[in-house]
GULUMPA-961028 format. One record per residue: x, y, z of N, C-alpha, C, CB in turn; residue in three letters. Coordinates in steps of 0.1 Angstrom, whole numbers, plus 5000, padded with zeros to 4 digits. Atoms other than C-alpha are relative to their C-alpha. Glycine has a CB too. Example, Ala and Ser with C-alpha at 12.3 -4.5 7.8 and 13.67 -1.06 7.14 Angstrom:
500949885000512349555078500950125000499050005012Ala
499149895000513749895071499250115008500450054986Ser
//
This chain:
500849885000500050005000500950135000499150005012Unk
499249855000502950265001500050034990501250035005Unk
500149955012503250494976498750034998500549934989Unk
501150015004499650454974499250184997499349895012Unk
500149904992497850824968498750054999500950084997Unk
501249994999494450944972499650154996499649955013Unk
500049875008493051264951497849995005500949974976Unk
501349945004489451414962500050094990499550065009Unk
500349925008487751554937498950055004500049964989Unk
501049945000485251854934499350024986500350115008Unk
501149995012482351874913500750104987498450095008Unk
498849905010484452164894501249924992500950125010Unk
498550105010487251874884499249904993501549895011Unk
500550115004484751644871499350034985499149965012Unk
500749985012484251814835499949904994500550084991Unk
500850095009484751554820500049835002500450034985Unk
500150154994483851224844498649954995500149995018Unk
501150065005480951014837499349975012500249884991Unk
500850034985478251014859499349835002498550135001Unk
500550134994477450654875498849975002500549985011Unk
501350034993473850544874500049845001498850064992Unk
500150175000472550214886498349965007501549945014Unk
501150044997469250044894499749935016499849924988Unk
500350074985467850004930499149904999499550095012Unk
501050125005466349654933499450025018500949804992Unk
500850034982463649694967499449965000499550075010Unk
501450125000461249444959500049884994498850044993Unk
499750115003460949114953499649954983499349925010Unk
500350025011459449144922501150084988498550044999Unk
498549975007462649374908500649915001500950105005Unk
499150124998464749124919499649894991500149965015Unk
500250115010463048834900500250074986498549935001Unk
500049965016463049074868501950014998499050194995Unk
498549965001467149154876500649894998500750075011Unk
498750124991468348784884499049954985500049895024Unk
500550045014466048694846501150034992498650084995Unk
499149945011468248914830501750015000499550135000Unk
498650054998471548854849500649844994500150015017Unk
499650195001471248454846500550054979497849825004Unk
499250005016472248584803501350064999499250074988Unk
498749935001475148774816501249924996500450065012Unk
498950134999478548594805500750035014501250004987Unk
499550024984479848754840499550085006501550005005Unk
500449894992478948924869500950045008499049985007Unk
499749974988480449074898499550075012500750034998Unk
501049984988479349164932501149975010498749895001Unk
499449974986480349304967499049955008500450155003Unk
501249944990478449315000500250055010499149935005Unk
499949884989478349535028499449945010499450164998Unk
501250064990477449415061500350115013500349815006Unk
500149914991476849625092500549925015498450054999Unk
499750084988477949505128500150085014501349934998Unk
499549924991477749805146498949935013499850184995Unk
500950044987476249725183499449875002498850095002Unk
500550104997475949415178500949884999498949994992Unk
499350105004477849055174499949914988500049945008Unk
500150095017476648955143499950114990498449874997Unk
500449955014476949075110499050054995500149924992Unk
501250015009474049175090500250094988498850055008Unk
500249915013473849225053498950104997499949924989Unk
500749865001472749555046500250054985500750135011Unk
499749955016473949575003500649914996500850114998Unk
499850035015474249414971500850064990499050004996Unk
499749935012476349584947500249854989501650125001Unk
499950095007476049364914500750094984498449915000Unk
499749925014477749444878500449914989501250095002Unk
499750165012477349254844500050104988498249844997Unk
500049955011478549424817499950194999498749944994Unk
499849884998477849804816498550045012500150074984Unk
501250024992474849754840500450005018499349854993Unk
499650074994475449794876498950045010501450005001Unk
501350034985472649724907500450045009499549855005Unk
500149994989472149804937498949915010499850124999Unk
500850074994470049554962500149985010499849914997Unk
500050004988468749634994499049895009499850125003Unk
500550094991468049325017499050045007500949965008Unk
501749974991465949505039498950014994499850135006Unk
500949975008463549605013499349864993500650094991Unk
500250115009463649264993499549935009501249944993Unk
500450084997463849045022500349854996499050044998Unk
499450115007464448695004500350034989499249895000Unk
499749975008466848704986500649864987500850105007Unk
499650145002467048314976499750024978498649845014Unk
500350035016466148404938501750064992498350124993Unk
498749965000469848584938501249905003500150105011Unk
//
């Protein structure tokens, strides 16, 4: 990690960045239309975020998913079962 170096940017340096959109999946019925259209991806990738504050266990709190130029967002709380993922 040395050497490593880290540059904020302000909205003023960002002429010419690309702005990042992505699709929130909060229902179970998004989620069945996203995981239709993921299962043709040739790859995906995917993080998740879990929370642990005040407590001893984990809990997933995010989904980031990305197939192609497409990339999701899916919040467990909202969904709920997420067994179609």
């Amino acid at each position: 990690m040395a050497g490593l170096r880290y540059r904020l940017f302000r909205p003023s340096d960002c002429a010419n960045c690309l702005a990042v959109t992505h699709e929130t999946i909060n229902s179970p019925s998004k989620l069945a239309d996203f995981c239709r259209w993921l299962a043709r991806a040739d790859r995906i990738g995917f993080d998740t975020e879990f929370v642990s504050a005040g407590t001893f266990r984990r809990e997933l709190c995010l989904i980031h998913v990305v197939a192609g130029d497409e990339l999701a967002v899916i919040d467990p709380y909202t969904v709920r079962d997420l067994s179609a993922f």
